[in-house]
Structure formats: structure tokens, C-alpha cells
VEXDREN-2710 file (C-alpha; in Angstrom, 1 decimal):
% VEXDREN-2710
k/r/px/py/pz
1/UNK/-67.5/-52.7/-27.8
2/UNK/-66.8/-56.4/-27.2
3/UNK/-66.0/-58.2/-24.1
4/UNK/-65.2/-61.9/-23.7
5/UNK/-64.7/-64.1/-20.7
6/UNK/-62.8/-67.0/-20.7
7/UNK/-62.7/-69.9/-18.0
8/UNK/-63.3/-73.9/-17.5
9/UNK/-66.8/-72.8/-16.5
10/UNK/-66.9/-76.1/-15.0
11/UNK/-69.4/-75.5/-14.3
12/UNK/-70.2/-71.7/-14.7
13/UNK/-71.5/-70.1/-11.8
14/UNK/-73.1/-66.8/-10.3
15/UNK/-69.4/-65.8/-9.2
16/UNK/-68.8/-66.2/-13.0
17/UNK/-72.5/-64.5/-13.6
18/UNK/-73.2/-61.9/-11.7
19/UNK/-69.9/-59.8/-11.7
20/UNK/-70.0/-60.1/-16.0
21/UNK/-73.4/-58.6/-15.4
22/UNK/-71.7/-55.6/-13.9
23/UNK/-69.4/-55.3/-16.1
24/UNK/-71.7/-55.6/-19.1
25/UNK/-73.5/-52.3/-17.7
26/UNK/-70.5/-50.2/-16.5
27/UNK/-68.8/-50.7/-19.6
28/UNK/-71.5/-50.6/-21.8
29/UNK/-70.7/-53.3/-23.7
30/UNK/-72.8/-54.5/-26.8
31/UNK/-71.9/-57.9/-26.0
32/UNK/-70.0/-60.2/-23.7
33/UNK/-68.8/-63.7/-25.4
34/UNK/-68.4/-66.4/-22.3
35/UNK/-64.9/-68.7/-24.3
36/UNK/-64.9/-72.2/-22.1
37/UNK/-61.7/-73.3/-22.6
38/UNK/-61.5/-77.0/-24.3
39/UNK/-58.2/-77.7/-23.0
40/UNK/-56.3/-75.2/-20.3
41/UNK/-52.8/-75.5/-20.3
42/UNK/-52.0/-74.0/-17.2
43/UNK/-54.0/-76.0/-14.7
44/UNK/-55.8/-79.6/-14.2
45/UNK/-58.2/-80.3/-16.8
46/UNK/-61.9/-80.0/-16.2
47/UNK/-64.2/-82.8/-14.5
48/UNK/-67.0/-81.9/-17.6
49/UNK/-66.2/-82.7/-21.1
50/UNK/-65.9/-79.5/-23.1
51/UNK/-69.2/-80.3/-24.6
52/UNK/-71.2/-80.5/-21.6
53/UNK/-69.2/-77.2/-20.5
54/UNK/-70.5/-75.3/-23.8
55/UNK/-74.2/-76.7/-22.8
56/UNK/-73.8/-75.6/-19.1
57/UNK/-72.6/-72.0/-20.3
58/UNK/-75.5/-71.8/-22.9
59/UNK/-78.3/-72.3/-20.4
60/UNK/-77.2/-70.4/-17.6
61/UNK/-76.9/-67.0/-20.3
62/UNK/-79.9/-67.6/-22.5
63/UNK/-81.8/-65.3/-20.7
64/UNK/-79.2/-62.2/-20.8
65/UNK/-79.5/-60.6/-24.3
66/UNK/-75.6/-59.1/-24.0
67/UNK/-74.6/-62.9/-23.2
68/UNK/-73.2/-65.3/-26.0
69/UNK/-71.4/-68.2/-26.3
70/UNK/-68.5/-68.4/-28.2
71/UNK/-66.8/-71.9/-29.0
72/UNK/-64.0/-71.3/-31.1
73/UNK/-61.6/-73.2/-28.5
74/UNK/-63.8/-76.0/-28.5
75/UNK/-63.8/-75.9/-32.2
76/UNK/-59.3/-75.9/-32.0
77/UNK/-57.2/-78.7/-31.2
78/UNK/-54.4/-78.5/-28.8
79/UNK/-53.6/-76.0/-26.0
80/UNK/-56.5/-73.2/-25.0
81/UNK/-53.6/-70.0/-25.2
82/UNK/-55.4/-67.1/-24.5
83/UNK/-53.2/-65.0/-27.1
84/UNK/-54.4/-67.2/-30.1
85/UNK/-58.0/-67.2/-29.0
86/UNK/-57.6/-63.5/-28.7
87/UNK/-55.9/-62.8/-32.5
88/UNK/-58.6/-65.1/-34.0
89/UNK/-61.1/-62.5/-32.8
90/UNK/-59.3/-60.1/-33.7
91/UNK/-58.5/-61.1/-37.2
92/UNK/-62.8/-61.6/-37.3
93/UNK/-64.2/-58.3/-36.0
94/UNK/-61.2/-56.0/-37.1
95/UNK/-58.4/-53.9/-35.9
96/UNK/-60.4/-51.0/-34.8
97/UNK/-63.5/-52.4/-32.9
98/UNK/-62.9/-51.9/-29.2
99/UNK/-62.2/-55.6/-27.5
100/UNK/-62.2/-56.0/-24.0
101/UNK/-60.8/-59.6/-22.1
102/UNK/-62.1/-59.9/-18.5
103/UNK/-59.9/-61.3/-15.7
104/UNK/-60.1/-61.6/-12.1
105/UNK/-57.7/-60.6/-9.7
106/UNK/-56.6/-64.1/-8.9
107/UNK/-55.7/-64.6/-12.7
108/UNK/-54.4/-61.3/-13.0
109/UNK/-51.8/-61.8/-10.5
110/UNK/-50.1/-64.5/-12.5
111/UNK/-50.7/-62.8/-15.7
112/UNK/-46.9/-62.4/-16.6
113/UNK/-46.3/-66.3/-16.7
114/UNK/-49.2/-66.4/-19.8
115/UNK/-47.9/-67.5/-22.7
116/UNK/-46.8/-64.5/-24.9
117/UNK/-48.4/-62.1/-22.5
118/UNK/-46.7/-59.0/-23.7
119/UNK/-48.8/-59.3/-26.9
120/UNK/-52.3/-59.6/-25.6
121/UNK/-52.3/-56.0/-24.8
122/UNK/-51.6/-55.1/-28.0
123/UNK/-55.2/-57.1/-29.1
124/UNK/-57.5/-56.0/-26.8
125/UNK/-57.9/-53.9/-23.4
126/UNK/-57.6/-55.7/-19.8
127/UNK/-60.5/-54.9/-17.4
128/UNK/-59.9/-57.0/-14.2
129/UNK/-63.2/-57.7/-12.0
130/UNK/-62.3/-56.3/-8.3
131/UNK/-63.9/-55.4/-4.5
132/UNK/-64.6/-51.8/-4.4
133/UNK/-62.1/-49.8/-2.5
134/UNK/-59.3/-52.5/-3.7
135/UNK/-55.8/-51.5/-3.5
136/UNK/-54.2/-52.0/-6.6
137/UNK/-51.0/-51.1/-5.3
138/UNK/-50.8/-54.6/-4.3
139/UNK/-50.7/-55.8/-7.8
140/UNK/-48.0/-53.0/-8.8
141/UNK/-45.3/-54.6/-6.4
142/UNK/-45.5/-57.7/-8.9
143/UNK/-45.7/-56.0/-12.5
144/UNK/-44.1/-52.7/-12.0
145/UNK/-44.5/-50.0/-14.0
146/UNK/-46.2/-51.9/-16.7
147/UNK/-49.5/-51.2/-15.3
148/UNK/-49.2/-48.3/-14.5
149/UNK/-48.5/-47.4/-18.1
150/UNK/-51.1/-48.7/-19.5
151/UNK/-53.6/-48.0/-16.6
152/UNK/-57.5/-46.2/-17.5
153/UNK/-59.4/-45.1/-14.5
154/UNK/-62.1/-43.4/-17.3
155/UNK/-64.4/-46.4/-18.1
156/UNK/-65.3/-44.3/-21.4
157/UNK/-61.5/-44.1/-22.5
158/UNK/-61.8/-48.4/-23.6
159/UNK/-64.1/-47.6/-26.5
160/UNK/-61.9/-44.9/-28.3
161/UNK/-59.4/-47.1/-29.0
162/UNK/-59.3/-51.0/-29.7
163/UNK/-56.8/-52.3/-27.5
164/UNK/-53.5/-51.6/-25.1
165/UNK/-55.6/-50.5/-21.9
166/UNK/-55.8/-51.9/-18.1
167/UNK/-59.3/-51.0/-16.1
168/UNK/-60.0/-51.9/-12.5
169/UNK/-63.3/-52.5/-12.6
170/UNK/-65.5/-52.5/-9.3
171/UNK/-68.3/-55.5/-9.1
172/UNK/-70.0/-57.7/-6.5
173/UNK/-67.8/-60.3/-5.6
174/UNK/-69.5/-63.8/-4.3
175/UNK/-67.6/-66.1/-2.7
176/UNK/-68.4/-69.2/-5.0
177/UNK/-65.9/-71.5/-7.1
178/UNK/-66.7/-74.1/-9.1
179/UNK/-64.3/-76.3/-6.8
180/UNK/-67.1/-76.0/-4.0
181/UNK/-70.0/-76.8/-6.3
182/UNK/-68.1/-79.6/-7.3
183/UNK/-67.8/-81.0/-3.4
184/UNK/-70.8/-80.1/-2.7
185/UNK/-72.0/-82.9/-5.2
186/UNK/-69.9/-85.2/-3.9
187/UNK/-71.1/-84.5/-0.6
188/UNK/-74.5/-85.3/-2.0
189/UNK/-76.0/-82.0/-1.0
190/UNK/-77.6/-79.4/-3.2
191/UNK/-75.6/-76.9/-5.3
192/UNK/-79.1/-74.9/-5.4
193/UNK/-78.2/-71.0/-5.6
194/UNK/-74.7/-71.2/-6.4
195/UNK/-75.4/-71.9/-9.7
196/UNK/-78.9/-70.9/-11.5
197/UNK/-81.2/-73.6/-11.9
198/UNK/-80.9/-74.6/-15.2
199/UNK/-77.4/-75.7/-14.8
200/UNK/-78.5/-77.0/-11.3
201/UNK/-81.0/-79.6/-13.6
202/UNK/-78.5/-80.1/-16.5
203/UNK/-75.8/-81.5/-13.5
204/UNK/-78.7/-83.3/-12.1
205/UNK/-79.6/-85.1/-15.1
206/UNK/-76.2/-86.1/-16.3
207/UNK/-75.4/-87.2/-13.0
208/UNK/-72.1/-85.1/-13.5
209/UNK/-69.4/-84.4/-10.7
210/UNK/-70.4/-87.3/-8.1
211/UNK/-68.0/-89.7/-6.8
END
């Protein structure tokens, strides 16, 4: 079974880190693919060029053997739509290999405005990263029945079948964004421990996100 995780990752962080670590475990996953986005067409564009993104997300995973890096957005011109990132990995590994897209409950929320939404649950499973004890009741007000048609609460039930599956899945959450790492540069202080320390020294050396 397959997982990706998509993002700016600019930069990638433990918030990003540790709950994919999680996830990786409770899911069993045989691999989790980290997809920076080279152009996100649904918010402000990133402060790091795609490339130094890619570079960012490769060292702070090296050391995880579930971890990769997948470019393929990087590699595509235009607008980063999740739906066509998600049917060209589709269209690679097969229509029966179990595929799982990881969203937070921030992204989540505002899933219905993606473009072509109703599809992407046709090529792959949903597992959204939440708090344990979350209410996801909260969420149903806003989407209706379609979760709850669709919703597992059996972690085991994603791998018999490729795709068409929501999971709440319960991780750490840490209170980090890349928006405070960002002003914390700015400030001049140390982003030390929000991020691990090979992305701390890749920042440092390419004098990225000061004023």
C-alpha cells in the first residue's frame, strides 16, 4: 500500500514529519511519497524555488526507509491539481494497488472547492491526519452524507481495495507551520527543532527566507 503527501513543504517541517511517521506505522504502509507542489493553484506561491523545496524534502527523509521523494509536479508545467498528480500515479502503479493521499484537517475542510474533487476518490483512499478524540461531526455539517458514505474506521479495510475510502487517522499534532519558520528567519532567530537539522543547515547556507 502507497501513501503520498503533498504540500509546498516550504520548507518541510516536523508538523509535516512526525505525524507521516504515524501514519506510516498505523497504516502499514510500504511507502510514503512526500509530492512538493511546483506550482499550487489555490494559494500564494512558495518563498523557495521548487528546486530548493525538492532538496529540503530529500534531506529531512533520507534517513526514514518508508520515505521518498516524488517530483513528478516539479517535472509538469502549469497548475499542481491534485486530481492529475493523483491519475499519473495511478496510471504508473495500477488500478488495483491500494493508494492512500494524506490530508490534514485544515485541507480537508475545504476539500469540496478542489478542482474535480468528486473524482479523487475514485483514485485513491482519503486518510486525514487528526487529534485523538476529534469530533468528526464537525466536518459532517460541511460535506454531508458524503463522508459518511464513504467513511472506514477499520485501518485494515484501505488495503483490500485501491481506492473510494475516508480514514480519520489519530497522530501527534505539533503546533509548527512553515509560516512561523519563515518569521522566525526574518526575526533572525533560530528555527532549530522545528525543522530537523539538515534542513536547519540547507536554509542556513542558502541564506533562504530572510528579509
Amino acid at each position: 500500500m502507497i501513501g503520498i503527501l503533498g504540500g509546498t513543504f516550504d520548507p518541510i517541517h516536523f508538523g509535516h514529519l512526525r505525524p507521516a511517521l504515524e501514519i506510516v506505522e498505523i497504516l502499514t504502509l510500504d511507502e510514503l511519497r512526500f509530492i512538493p507542489s511546483a506550482t499550487p493553484p489555490h494559494r500564494w506561491q512558495p518563498e523557495a524555488s521548487a528546486q530548493q523545496r525538492l532538496e529540503m524534502v530529500e534531506l529531512a527523509i533520507k534517513d526514514v526507509p518508508q520515505f521518498s521523494l516524488d517530483n513528478r509536479e516539479y517535472q509538469r508545467e502549469g497548475a499542481s491539481y491534485t486530481v492529475d498528480t493523483l491519475q499519473s500515479i495511478r496510471d504508473e502503479i495500477g488500478k488495483n494497488t491500494p493508494l492512500c493521499m494524506i490530508l490534514g484537517m485544515d485541507a480537508f475542510s475545504s476539500f469540496t472547492q478542489w478542482h474535480q474533487w468528486q473524482k479523487i476518490l475514485t483514485l485513491c483512499h482519503i486518510v486525514i491526519s487528526s487529534r485523538p478524540n476529534y469530533d468528526n461531526r464537525l466536518i459532517d455539517n460541511k460535506m454531508g452524507n458524503w463522508i459518511q458514505q464513504h467513511l472506514c474506521e477499520d485501518p485494515a479495510l484501505l488495503s483490500q481495495s485501491s481506492a473510494g475510502k475516508l480514514y480519520f487517522c489519530d497522530v501527534t499534532q505539533l503546533d509548527i507551520s512553515a509560516t512561523e519558520i519563515r518569521q522566525t528567519i526574518k526575526r533572525t532567530k533560530s528555527p532549530r527543532y522545528l525543522t530537523s537539522k539538515n534542513v536547519v543547515n540547507y536554509i542556513q547556507s542558502n541564506d533562504l527566507y530572510k528579509d
